[in-house]
Every structure is written in C-alpha cells, then in structure tokens.
C-alpha positions as CSV (number, residue, x, y, z in Angstrom):
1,X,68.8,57.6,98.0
2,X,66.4,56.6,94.8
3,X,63.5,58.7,94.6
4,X,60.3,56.6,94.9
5,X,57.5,56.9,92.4
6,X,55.2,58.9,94.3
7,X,51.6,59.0,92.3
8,X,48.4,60.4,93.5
9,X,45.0,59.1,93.3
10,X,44.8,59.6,89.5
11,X,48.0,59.6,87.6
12,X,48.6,62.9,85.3
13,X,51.4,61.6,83.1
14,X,50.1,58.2,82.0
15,X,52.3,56.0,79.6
16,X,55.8,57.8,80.9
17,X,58.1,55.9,83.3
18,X,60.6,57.0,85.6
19,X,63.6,58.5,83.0
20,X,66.2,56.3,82.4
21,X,70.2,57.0,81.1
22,X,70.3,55.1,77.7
23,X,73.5,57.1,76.8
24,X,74.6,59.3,73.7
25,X,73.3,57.1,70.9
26,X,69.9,56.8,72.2
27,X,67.2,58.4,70.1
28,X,64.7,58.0,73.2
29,X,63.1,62.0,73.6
30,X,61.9,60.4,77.1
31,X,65.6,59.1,77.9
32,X,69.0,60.8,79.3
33,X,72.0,61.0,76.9
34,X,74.5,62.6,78.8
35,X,73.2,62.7,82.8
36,X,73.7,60.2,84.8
37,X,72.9,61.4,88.5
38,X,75.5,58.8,90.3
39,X,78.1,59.1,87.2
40,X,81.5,60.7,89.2
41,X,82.8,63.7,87.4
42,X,85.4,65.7,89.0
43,X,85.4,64.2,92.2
44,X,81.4,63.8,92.6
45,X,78.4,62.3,91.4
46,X,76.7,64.4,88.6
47,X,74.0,64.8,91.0
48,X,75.8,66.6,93.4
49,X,77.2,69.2,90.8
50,X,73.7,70.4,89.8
51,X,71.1,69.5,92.7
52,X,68.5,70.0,90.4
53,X,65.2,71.7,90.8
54,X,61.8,72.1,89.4
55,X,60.3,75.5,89.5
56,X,56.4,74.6,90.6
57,X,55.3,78.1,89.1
58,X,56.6,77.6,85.1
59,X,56.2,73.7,85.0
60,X,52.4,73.3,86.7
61,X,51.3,76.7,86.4
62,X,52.3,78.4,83.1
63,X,49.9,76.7,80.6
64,X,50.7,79.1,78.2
65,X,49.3,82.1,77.9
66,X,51.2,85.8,76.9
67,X,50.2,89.1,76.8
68,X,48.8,88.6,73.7
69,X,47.1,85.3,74.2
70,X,45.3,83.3,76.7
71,X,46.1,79.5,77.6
72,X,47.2,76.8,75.3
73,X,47.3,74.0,77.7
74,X,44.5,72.4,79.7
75,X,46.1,71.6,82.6
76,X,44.3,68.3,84.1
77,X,45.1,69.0,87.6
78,X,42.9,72.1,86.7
79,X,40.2,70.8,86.1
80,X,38.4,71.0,89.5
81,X,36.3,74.5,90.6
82,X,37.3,74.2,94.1
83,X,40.7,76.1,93.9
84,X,41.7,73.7,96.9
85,X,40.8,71.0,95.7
86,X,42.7,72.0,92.4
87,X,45.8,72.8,94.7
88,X,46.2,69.4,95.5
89,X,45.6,67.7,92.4
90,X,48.3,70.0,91.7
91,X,50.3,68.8,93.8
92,X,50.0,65.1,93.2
93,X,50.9,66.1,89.6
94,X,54.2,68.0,90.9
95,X,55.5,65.0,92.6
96,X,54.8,62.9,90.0
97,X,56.6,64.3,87.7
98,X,59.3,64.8,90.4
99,X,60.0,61.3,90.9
100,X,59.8,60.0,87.2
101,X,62.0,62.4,85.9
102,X,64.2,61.5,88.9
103,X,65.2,65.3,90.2
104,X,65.4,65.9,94.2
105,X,64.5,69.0,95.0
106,X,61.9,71.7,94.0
107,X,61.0,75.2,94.3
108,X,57.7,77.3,94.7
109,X,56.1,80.7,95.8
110,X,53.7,80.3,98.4
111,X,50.6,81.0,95.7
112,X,51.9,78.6,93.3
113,X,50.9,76.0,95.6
114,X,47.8,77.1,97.3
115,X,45.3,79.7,96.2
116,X,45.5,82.8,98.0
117,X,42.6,83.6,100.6
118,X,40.0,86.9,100.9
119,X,42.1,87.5,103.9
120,X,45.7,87.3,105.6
121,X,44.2,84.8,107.6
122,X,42.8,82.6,104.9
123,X,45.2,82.8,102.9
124,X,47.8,81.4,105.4
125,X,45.2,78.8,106.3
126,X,45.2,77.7,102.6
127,X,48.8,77.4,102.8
128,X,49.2,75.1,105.6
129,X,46.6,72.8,104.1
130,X,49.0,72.5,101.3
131,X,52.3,72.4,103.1
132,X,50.8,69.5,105.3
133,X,50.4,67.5,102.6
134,X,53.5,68.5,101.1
135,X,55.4,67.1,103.8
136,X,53.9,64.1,103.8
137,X,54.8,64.1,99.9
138,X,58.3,64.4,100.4
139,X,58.5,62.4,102.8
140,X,57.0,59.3,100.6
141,X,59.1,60.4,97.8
142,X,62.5,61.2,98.8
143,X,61.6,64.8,97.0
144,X,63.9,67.9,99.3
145,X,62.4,71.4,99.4
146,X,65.3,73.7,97.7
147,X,63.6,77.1,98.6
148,X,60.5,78.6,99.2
149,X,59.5,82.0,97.9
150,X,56.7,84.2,98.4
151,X,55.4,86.0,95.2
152,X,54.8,89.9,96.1
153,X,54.3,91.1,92.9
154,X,51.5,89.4,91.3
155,X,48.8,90.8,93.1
156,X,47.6,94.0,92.4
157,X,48.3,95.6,95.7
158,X,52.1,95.4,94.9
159,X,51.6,97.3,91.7
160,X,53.7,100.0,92.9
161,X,56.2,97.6,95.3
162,X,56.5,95.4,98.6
163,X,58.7,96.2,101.0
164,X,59.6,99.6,98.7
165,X,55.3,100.6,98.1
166,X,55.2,103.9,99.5
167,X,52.0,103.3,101.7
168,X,52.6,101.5,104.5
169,X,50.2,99.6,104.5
170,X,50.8,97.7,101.6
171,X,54.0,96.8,102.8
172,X,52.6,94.9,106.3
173,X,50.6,92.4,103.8
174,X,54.1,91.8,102.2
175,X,55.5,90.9,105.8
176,X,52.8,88.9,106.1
177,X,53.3,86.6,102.8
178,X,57.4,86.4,103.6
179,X,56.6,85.2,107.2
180,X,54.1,82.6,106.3
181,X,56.3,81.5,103.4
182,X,59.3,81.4,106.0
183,X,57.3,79.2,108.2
184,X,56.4,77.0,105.3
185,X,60.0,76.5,103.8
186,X,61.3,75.8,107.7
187,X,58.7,73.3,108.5
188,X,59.4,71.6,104.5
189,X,63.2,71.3,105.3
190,X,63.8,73.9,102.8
191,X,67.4,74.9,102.5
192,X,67.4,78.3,101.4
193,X,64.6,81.3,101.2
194,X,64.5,83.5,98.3
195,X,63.5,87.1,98.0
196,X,62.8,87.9,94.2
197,X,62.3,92.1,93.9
198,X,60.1,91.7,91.2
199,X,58.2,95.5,92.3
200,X,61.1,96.5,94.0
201,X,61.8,99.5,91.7
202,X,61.0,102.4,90.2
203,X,59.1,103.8,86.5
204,X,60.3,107.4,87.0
205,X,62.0,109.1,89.9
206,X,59.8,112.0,89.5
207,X,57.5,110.0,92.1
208,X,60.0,107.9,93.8
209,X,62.1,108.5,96.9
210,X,64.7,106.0,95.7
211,X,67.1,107.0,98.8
212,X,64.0,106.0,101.0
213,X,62.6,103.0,99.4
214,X,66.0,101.3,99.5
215,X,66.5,101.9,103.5
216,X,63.2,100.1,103.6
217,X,64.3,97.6,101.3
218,X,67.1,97.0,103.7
219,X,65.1,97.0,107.0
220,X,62.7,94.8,105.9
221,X,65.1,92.1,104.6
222,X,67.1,92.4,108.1
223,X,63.7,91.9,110.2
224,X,62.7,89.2,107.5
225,X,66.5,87.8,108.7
226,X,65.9,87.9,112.0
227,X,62.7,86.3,112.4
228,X,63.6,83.6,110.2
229,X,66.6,82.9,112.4
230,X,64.4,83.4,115.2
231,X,62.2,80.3,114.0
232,X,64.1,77.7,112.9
233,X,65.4,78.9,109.8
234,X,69.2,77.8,109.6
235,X,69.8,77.9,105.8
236,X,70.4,80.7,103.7
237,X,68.8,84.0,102.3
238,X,69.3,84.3,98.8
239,X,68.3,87.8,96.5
240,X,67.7,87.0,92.8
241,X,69.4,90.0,90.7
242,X,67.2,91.3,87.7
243,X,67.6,94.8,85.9
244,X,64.1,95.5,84.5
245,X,61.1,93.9,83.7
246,X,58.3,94.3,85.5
247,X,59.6,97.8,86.5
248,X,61.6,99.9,84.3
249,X,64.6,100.1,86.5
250,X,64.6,97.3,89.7
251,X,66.5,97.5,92.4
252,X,68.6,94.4,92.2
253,X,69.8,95.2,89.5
254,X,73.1,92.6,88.7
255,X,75.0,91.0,90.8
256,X,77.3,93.9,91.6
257,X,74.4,96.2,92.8
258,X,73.3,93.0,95.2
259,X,76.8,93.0,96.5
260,X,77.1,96.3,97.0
261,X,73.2,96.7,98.8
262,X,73.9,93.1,101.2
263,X,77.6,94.6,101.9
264,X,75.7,98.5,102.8
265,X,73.2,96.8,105.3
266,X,75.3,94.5,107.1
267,X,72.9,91.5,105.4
268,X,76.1,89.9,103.6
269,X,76.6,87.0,106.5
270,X,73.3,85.8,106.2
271,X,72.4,86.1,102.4
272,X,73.5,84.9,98.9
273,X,72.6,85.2,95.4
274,X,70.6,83.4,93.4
275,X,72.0,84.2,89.9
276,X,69.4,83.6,86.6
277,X,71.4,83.6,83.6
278,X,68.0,85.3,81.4
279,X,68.5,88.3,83.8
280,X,72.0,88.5,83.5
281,X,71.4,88.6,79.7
282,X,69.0,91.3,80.4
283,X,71.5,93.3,82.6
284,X,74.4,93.3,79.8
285,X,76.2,90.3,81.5
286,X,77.3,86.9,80.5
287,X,75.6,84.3,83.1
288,X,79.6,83.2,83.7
289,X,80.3,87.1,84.6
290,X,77.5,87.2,87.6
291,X,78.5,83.3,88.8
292,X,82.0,84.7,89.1
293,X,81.3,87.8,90.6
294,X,79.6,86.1,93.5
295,X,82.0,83.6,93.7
296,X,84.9,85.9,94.2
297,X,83.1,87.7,97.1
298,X,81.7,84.5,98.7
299,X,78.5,85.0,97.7
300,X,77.5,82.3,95.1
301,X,74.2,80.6,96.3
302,X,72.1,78.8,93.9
303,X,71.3,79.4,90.1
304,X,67.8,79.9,88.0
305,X,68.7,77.9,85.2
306,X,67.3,79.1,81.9
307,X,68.5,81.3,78.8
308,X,67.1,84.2,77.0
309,X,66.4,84.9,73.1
310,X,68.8,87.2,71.9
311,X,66.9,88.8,69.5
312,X,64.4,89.9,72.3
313,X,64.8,92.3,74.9
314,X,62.4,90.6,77.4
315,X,62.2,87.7,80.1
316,X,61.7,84.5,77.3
317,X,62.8,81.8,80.4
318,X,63.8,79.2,77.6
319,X,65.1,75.8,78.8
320,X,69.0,76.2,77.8
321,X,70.0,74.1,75.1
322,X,73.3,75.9,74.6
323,X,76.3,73.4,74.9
324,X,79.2,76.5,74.8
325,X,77.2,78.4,77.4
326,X,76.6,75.4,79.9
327,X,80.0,74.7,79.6
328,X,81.5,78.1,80.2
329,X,78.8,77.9,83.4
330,X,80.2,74.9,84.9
331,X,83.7,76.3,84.2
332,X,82.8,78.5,86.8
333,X,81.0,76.2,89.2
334,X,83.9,73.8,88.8
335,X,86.3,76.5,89.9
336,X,84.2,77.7,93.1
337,X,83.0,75.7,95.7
338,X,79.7,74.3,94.4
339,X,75.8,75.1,94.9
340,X,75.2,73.4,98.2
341,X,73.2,74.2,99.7
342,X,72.1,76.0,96.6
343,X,71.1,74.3,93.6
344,X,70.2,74.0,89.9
345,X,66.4,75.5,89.5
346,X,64.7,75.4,86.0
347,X,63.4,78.6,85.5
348,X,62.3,78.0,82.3
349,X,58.7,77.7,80.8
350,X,58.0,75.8,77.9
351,X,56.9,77.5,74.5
352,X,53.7,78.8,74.3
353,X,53.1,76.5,71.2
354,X,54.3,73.1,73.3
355,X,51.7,71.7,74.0
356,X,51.5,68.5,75.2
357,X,52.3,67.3,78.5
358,X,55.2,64.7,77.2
359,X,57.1,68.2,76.2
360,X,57.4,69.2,79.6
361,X,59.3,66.2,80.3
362,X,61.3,66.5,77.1
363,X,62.3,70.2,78.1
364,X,63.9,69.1,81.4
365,X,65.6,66.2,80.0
366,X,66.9,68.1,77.2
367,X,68.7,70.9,79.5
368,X,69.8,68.4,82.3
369,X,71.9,66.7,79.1
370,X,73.4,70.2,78.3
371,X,74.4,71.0,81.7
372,X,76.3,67.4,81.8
373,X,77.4,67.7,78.3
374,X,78.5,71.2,80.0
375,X,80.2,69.5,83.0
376,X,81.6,66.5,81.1
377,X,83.6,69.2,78.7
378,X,84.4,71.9,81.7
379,X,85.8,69.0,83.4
380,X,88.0,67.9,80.5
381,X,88.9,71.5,79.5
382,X,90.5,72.3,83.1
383,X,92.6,68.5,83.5
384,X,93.9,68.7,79.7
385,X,93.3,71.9,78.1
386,X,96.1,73.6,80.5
387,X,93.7,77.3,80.2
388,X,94.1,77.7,83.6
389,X,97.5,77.5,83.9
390,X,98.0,80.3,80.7
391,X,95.5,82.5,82.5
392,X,97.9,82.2,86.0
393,X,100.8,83.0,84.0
394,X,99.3,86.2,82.2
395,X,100.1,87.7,86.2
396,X,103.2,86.4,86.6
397,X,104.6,89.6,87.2
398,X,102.7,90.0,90.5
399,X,103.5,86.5,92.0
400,X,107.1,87.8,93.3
401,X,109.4,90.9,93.5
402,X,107.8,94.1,93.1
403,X,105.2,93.2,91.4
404,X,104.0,90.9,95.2
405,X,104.8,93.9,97.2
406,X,102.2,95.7,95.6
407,X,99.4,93.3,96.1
408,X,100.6,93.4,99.7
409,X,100.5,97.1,100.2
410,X,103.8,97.7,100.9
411,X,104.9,100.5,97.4
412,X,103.0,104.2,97.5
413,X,102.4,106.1,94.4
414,X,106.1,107.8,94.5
415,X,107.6,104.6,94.3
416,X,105.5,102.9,91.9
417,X,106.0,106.3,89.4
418,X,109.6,105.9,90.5
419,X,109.9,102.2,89.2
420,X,108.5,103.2,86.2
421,X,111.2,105.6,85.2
422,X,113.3,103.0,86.2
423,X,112.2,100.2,83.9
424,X,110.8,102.3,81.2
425,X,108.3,101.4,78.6
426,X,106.9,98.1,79.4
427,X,107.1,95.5,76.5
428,X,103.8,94.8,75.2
429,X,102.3,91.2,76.0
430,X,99.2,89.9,73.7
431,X,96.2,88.6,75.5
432,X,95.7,85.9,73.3
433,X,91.9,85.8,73.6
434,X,91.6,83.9,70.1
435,X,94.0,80.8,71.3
436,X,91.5,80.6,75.0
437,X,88.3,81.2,72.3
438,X,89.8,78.1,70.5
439,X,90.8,75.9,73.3
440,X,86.9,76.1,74.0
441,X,85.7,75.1,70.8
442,X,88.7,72.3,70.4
443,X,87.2,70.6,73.6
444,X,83.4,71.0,72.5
C-alpha cells in the first residue's frame, strides 16, 4: 500500500516532495539511485528486504549538540513553551517526513515522543495524549509502528542502572516506564518491544554485585515478558547488544553474551536481538559477525542501522555510506530468513555541522541507496559468484564417511586418535581467503 502524504497543520519541510527513484544517473540529492521499494530482488520487493525505519529520537530530537557543544539546529517543531504542545508539533513533523521520504515504519522511546511528567502518573498521562494521536497518524498515513522503547537511562535516577540500580526503589520507576511503553507499542500495532541496557552495567566491581544485578536483570525482563503477553503483546522482545558506553563495561555486551544471558533465563522463546552494527564495532566485531551469530542460533530480530568512525572509540551513529560493508550485511540477511517482523532502523544522527533540515532527508536517502546497492550486489554475488559453493566444499570432508559420523556423534576420542594414526599427517589445504576477498571486490 502507498504511503499517503500525511501533513499537519503547518508543514515543516516546505519545497520537498515525496522522494522519487530517478535511477543511477540522477544527480537529484532529494531523489533515489538505487532503491526502489517495489523493485523484486531475490525473490521480493526491496521493501520487504529492509522494512525500513526512522529512529524518532536521532532524526527529531538530536539537533546537534555534543559534550562539548550545545545545539546547532533550531528545530521548528520546537518552537513552542508548552512541552505538549511541542510534542505534537513534533509529531506532525515525524510523519511528514515519514510519508515523503516514503519509509513504513518507525521507532521511538516513550520520552522521545512525549515529555516526561513530575510524576509516574503524569508522565503516563503525557504519553497517552501522544499515542492517541499517534494512532490516528498512522492510521491516515499508512505509517506501521516497528518497536517501541522506553529510555531508562537518560534520567538521572538511572545513573547507577534500571532494572540492575541497587536501590530498589529506582528499579519500580523503571517497571513503570517499560509497562507504559508496552501498552503504547500494543495499542500502536507495534511489532516488536525493545529493551536497550544502556545503565545496565558496571564502572568498577569494587561496588557492584554483578552475580546479583544480572539475576535481577533476568527477573525483571521475564515479568516484563509476561505482562506483555498478558496484555496483548504478540510480537517479539528484542535486547540491543552494546559493550560500553555509557558504562564502562554493560551487560549486553555482544551478541554472544545476549545469547548466552536469554539461553541462562529461559527468555530465548520469547526474545531476539536487535543487532547495531556501531556497537558491534565497539565490541571488536564485524556487524556481519553479530547478524550471523544470531542467525545461526535463531535469534536474528531486527537491525540499528548505522556505522562508526574508526578512528574513534565512541558511539559516532553515522548514516552508513559503506558499499563493501552493506553488502557483506545483506550477504548475511540474504542467507537467513529475513527481518520480519524485525526491520531496518536508522540509528544514525546527522553531523553535528549538518545543518539544514534538507540534510536530514539527504542522510536517509543516501544510506537506503547503499543498503540496495548492498542488496543488488549480495544478490549477484550468491547467483554468479559461486562463493557459496567454495565455502561448502572447504567441509567436504564432514558431508560423508567418517568425517559425517562425527557430526552425528557416533566416534569417541579413542577412535578419532585411532584414525589419526591411521591416515597420518593430513595434507595441508589453503583457505584461500584472498580469492573470497577478491570475488567481493570483482562484483562491487
């Protein structure tokens, strides 16, 4: 279904129309060269590969600042001193933009999209004034909800964690955000609900009970579960890995240590990841490693799409622009069994020097044309390239014979010392890692 144009009563992006494809020769900044949503590529519209997402907290609430400088964007749906009134002009700006640059789905924590209260109370009241209208937003537009989030680590009381603080206390406002961003996502349609640890860790042990913290950790995402079940919630549960950054060491770490924590708690049923290539970066890891690694244990959910500087050991959330790295991405998407009802979310922020509203638009288009360029090449590189087929071969030795009874179980350690006196020193087999590197780079 075509998204319709959905403007408010002032429109916040004047003199841009909805983004067209004008193909690869086009010099249009405000016009797709590569991604075209209904195009079919490898058995499905472009569209349904990606199931893009905007991220309502970097594109309509980042206007620039750093820890070293304040703003450099003045927002107009920011201009009003009634933060309500400010969270719907908001609003009307977000699906704006939406439906011109044609994306279906978005994301947002729960104070990206309304301002939070002086108490529990009015702060879920502020909420519902904004989901209402959200609603009635997506429901003019054709705009889906992708997940919701709540944000329990901006506020000062979760300096020292959420569901891992070590007062009590602290922890029931936590429960309260998640359940009132639970309700919000299931009345929006939302598909998934995503917990993002970013307190959920430790500066120094010396103070922290890490044994302790993660038990809570665990029995506050299963009672989080459980009432979303309860309620309405059919979609899925999804835990964004990150290493560091606010805390010194968090506790979803990569994907590995997500695995290993969901698997522990009995939470693996019921929740996914939601990988971000910048923290993957962060952790040590190529963004293909931690898509794979979920993949492999059936727990690939949705992606934060983005990439880091790497010259800089921080969070920089630029819009990707890398061709090789999009592509080695949807190498692994093409291989698995797709996003849905995960999705593509831009994580990414403009640079603080961007100014103008027009670059916000150019971002997006910019890194939905590498992930096609990406998928276009992927797709190419698995029909022609034969990669797959060399990599199948490289274990031949284990599809038959000996070699199969292994992966079956059936030789002990005698036997399998035993064969190797038998056959003796084995003869050595290059890997060939140059001749894959290549076939990458002949395709791109």
């Amino acid at each position: 279904m075509a998204l319709k144009l959905t403007l408010g009563k002032k429109e916040y992006f004047p003199g841009i129309k909805q983004i067209q494809y004008e193909g690869p020769g086009s010099k249009n900044p405000l016009a797709f060269k590569w991604y075209q949503p209904d195009a079919v590529v490898a058995g499905k519209p472009m569209k349904e590969h990606f199931r893009f997402a905007i991220a309502y907290w970097h594109t309509f609430c980042n206007a620039g600042s750093d820890p070293f400088g304040k703003d450099t964007i003045d927002f107009p749906w920011d201009a009003s001193s009634d933060p309500i009134q400010a969270a719907k002009d908001k609003l009307d700006a977000a699906f704006e933009f939406f439906t011109k640059l044609g994306v279906e789905f978005y994301c947002f924590h729960d104070r990206d999209m309304a301002p939070e209260g002086k108490s529990v109370i009015e702060s879920e009241k502020n909420l519902q004034i904004l989901i209402d209208l959200a609603k009635e937003k997506q429901k003019e537009s054709g705009v889906k909800l992708l997940w919701g989030t709540a944000n329990v680590f901006g506020h000062r009381r979760y300096m020292n964690g959420a569901a891992t603080n070590p007062d009590f206390h602290v922890l029931t406002h936590a429960a309260a955000q998640v359940k009132a961003a639970i309700d919000a996502t299931v009345e929006l349609g939302g598909g998934n609900y995503v917990f993002w640890g970013g307190r959920e860790g430790y500066f120094t042990l010396l103070n922290t009970d890490m044994k302790r913290e993660l038990e809570h950790l665990g029995q506050f995402l299963t009672k989080a579960r459980d009432y979303g079940r309860q309620n309405g919630f059919k979609g899925t549960f999804l835990i964004e890995p990150k290493p560091m950054e606010p805390t010194k060491h968090q506790y979803d770490f990569d994907s590995a240590t997500v695995i290993s924590f969901l698997k522990k708690f009995g939470l693996e049923n019921d929740f996914k990841l939601n990988i971000e290539n910048n923290h993957a970066t962060l952790a040590g890891h190529t963004f293909a490693h931690e898509v794979r690694l979920a993949a492999d244990n059936g727990l690939l959910g949705s992606l934060d799409i983005n990439q880091g500087d790497p010259y800089n050991g921080w969070d920089t959330d630029e819009f990707l622009h890398d061709v090789t790295e999009s592509t080695l991405l949807m190498l692994e998407i093409l291989q698995s069994k797709g996003l849905a009802p995960g999705g593509m979310n831009f994580d990414a922020k403009n640079r603080r020097s961007s100014s103008d509203l027009e670059d916000i638009f150019i971002a997006h288009i910019s890194s939905m044309d590498t992930l096609a360029r990406g998928l276009i090449i992927a797709d190419k590189i698995i029909r022609e390239s034969g990669l797959l087929e060399m990599r199948k071969k490289r274990y031949a030795s284990f599809d038959s014979g000996d070699g199969a009874r292994f992966e079956k179980g059936e030789l002990g350690l005698a036997q399998l010392r035993d064969m190797a006196v038998k056959l003796g020193e084995p003869q050595q087999m290059s890997a060939k890692q140059e001749l894959y590197e290549s076939l990458i780079n002949q395709f791109i």
